[in-house]
N, CA, C and O of each residue as an XYZ file, in Angstrom:
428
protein
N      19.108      5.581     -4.686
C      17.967      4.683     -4.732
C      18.167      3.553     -3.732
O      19.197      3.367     -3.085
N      17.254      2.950     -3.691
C      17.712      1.817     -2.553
C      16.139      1.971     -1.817
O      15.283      1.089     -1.874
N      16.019      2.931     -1.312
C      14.899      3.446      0.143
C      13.631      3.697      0.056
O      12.864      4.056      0.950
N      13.327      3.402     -1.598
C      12.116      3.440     -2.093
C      11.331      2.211     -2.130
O      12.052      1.313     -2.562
N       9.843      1.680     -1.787
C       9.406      0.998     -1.196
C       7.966      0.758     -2.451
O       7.249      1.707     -2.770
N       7.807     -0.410     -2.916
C       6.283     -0.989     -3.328
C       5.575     -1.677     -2.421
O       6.085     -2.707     -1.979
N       4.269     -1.268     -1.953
C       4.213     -2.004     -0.627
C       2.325     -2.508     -1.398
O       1.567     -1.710     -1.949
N       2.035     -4.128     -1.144
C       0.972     -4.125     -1.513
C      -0.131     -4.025     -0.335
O       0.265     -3.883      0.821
N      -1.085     -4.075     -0.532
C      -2.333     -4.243      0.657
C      -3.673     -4.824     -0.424
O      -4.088     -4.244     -1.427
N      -3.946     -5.560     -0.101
C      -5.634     -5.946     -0.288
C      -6.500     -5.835      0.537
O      -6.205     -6.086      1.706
N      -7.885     -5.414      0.191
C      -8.487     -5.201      0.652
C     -10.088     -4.832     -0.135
O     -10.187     -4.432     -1.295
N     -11.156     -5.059      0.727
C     -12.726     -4.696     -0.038
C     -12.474     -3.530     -0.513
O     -11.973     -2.505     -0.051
N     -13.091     -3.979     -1.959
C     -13.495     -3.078     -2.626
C     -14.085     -1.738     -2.069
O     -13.817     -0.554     -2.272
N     -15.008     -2.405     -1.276
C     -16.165     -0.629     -0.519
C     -14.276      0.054      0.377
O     -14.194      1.218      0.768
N     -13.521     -0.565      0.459
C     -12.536      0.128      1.176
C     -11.499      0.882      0.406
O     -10.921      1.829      0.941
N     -11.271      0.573     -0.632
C     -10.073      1.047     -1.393
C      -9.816      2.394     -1.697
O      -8.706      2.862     -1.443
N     -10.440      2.877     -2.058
C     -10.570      4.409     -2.134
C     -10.365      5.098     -0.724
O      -9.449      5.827     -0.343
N     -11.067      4.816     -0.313
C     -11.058      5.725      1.207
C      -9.565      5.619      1.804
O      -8.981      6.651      2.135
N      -8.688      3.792      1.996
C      -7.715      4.163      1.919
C      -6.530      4.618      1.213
O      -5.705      5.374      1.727
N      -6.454      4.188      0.113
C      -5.811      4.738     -0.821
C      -5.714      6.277     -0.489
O      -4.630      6.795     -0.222
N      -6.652      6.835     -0.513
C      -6.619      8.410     -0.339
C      -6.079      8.995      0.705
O      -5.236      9.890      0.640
N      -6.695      8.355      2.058
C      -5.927      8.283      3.414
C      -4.480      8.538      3.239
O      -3.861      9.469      3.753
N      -3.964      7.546      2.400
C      -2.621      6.976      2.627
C      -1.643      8.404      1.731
O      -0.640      9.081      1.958
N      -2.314      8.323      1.039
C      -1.113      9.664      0.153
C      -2.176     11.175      0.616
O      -1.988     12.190     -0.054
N      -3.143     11.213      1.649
C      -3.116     12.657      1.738
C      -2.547     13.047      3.168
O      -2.481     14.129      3.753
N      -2.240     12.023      3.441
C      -1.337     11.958      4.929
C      -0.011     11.693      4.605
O       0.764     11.289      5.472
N       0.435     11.925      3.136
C       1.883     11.434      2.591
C       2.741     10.449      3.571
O       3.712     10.727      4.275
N       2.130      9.325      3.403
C       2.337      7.974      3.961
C       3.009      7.194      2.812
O       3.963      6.425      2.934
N       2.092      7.649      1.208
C       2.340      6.946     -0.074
C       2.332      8.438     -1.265
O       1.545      9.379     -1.374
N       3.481      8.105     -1.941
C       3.416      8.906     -3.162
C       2.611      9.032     -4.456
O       2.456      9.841     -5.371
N       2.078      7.553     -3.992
C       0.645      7.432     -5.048
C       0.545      6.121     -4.878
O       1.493      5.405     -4.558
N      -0.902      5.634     -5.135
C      -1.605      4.445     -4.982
C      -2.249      4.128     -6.119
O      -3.272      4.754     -6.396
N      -1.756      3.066     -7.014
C      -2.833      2.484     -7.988
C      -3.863      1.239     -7.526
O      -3.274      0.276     -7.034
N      -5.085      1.151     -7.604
C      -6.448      0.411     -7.319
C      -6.029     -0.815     -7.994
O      -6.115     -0.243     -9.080
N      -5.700     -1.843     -8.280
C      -6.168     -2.592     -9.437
C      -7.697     -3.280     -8.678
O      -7.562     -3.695     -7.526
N      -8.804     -3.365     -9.186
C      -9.970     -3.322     -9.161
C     -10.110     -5.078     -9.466
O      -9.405     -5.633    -10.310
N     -11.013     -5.726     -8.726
C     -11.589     -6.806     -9.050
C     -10.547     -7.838     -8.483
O     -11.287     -8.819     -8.564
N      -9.284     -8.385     -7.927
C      -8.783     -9.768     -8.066
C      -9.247     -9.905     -7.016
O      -9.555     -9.243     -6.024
N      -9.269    -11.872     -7.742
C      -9.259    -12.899     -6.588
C      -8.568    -13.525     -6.347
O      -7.827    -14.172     -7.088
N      -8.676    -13.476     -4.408
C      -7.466    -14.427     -3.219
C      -8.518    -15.494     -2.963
O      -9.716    -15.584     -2.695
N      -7.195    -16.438     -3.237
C      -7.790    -17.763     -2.552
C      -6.718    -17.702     -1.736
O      -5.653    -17.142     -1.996
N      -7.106    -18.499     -0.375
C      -6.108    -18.127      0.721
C      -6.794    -19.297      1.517
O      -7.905    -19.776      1.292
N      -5.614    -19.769      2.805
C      -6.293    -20.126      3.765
C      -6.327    -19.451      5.298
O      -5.328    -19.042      5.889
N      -7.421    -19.431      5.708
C      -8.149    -18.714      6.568
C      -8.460    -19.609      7.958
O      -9.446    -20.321      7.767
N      -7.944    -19.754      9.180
C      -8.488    -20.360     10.190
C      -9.077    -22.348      9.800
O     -10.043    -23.049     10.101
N      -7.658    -22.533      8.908
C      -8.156    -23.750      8.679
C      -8.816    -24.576      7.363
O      -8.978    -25.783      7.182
N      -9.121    -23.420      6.538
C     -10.282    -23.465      5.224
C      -9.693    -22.616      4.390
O      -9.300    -21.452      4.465
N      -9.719    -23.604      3.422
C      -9.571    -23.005      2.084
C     -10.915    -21.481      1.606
O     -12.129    -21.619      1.755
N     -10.531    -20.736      1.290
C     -11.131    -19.641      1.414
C     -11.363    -18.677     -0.257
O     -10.657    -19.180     -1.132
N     -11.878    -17.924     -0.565
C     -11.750    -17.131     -1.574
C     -12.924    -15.907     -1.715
O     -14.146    -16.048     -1.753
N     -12.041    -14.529     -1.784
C     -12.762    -13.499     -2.022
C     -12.578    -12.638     -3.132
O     -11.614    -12.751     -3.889
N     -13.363    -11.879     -3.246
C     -12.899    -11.090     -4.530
C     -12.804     -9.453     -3.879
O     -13.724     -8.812     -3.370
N     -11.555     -9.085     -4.058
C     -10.963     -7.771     -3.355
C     -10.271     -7.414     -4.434
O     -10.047     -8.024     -5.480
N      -9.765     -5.717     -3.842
C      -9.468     -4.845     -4.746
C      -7.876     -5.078     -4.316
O      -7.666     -5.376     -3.140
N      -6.748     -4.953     -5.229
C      -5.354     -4.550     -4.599
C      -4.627     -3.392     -4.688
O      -3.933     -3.238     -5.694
N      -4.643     -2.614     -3.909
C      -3.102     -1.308     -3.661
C      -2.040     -1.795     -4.058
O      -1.756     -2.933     -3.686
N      -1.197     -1.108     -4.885
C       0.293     -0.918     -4.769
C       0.731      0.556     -4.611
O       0.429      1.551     -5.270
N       1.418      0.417     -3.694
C       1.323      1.835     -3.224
C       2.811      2.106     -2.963
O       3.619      1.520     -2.243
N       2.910      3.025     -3.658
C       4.909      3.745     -3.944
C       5.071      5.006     -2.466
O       4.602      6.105     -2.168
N       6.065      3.963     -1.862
C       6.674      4.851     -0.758
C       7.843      5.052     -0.411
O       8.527      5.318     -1.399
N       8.663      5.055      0.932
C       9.746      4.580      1.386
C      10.215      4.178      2.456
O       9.592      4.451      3.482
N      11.420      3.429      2.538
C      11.473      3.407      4.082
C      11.408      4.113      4.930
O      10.767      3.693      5.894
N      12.062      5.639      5.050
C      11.276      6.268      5.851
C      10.002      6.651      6.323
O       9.906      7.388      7.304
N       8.728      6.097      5.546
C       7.349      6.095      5.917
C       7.187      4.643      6.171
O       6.236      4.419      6.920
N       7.676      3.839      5.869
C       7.176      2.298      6.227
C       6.379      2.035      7.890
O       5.153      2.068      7.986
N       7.060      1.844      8.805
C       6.339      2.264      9.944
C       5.124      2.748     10.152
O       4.283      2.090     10.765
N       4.805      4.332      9.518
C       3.689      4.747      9.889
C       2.637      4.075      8.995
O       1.601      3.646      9.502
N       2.916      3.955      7.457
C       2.684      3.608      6.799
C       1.908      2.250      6.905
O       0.884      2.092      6.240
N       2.286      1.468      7.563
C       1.981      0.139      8.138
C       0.718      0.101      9.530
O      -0.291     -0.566      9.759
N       1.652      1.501     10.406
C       0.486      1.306     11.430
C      -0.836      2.414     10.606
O      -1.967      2.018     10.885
N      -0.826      2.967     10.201
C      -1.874      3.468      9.970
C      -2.941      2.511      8.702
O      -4.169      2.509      8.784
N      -2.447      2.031      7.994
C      -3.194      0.846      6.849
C      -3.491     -0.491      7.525
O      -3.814     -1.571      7.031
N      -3.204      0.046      9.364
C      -3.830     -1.478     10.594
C      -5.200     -0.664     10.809
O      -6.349     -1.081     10.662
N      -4.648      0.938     11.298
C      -5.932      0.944     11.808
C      -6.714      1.268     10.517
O      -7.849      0.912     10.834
N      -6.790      1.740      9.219
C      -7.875      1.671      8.731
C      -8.850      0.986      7.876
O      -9.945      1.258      7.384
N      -7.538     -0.620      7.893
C      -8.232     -1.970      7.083
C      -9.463     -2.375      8.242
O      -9.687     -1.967      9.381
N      -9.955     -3.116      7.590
C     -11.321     -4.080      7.871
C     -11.117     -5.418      8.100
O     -12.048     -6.162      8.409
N      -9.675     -5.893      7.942
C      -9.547     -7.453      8.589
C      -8.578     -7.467      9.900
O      -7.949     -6.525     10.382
N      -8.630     -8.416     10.199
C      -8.099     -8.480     11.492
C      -6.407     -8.355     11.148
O      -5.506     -7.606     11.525
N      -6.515     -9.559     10.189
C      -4.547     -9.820      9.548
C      -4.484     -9.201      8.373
O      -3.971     -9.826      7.445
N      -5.001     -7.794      8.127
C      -4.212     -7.323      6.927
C      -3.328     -7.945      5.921
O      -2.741     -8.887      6.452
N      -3.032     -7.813      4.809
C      -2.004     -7.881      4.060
C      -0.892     -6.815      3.957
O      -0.763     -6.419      2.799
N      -0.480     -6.533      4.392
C       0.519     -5.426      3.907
C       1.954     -5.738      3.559
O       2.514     -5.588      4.645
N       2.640     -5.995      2.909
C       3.901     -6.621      2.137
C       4.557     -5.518      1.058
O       3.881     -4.866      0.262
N       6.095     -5.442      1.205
C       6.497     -4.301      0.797
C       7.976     -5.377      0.191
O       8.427     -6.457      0.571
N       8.342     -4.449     -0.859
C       9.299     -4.877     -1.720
C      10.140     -3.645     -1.975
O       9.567     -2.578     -2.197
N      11.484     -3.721     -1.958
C      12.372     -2.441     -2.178
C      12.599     -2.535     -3.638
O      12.907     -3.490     -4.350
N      12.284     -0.867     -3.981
C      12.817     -0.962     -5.264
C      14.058     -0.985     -5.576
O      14.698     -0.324     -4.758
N      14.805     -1.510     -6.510
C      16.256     -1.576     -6.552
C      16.677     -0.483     -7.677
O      17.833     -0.065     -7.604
N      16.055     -0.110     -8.448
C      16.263      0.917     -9.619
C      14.798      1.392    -10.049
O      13.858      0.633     -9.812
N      14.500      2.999    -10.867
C      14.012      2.830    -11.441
C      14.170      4.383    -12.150
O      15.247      4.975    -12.070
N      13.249      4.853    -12.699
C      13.390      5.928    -13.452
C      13.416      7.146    -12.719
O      12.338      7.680    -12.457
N      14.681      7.763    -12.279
C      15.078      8.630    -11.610
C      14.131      9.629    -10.948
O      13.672      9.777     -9.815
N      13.982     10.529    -12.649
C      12.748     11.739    -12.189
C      11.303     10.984    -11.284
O      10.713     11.367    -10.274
N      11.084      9.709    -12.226
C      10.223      9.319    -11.180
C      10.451      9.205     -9.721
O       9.480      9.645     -9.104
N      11.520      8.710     -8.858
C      12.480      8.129     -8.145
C      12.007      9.679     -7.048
O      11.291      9.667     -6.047
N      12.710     10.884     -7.695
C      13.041     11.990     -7.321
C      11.533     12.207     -7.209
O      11.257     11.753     -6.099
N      10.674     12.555     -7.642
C       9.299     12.528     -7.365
C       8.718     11.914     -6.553
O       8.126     12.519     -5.659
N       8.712     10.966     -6.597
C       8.348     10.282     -5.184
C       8.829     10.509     -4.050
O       8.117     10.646     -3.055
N      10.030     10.579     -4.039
C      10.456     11.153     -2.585
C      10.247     12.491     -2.239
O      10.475     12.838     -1.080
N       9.883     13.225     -2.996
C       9.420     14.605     -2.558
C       8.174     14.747     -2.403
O       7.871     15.625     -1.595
N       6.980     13.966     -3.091
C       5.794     13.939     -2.483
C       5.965     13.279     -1.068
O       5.043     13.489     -0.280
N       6.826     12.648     -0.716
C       6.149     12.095      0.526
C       7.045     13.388      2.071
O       7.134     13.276      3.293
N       7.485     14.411      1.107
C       8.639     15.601      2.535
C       7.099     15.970      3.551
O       5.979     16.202      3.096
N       7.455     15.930      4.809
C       6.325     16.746      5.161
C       7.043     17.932      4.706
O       8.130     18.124      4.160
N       5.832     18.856      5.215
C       5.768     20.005      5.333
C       5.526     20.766      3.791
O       5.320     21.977      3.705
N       5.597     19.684      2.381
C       5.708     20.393      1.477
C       3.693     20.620      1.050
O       3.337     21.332      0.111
């Protein structure tokens, strides 16, 4: 364990699905959960800001991080993306082992 990756992204709602799906049918991500509805307050070019977007967490690894990253540039809708990734340090093996085999090519 070690090389396994939670990586978040926000993004519009009208977008989430499309990438989400993108992302694990191009096994980029071993699976993507939606959470639906939060709001970012953020600042933006100066201004306090706030939208209401959907968030990805999306289970990968370092070996996809890279593509993983350039491809969730080209198919977000903001200029500065969010994309932020956290290593997992443990977790439930079979899960563990599952994930890394959804993401083999060729399988």
């Amino acid at each position: 364990m070690g090389q396994e990756l939670i990586v978040l992204v926000t993004c519009p709602a009208s977008h989430a699905d499309g990438l989400a799906r993108s992302l694990v049918e191009e096994k980029l991500a071993a699976c993507v959960n939606i959470v639906r509805n939060v709001t970012s307050i953020y600042r933006w070019e100066g201004q306090v800001a706030s939208d209401s977007e959907d968030l990805l967490v999306i289970k990968s690894n370092k070996q996809r991080w890279n593509e993983l990253t350039k491809r969730a540039k080209e198919l977000h809708t903001y200029d500065t993306p969010e994309i932020i990734c956290f290593d997992i340090a443990d977790g439930y093996k079979p899960y563990i082992d599952w994930l890394n085999s959804s993401l083999r090519q060729g399988d």
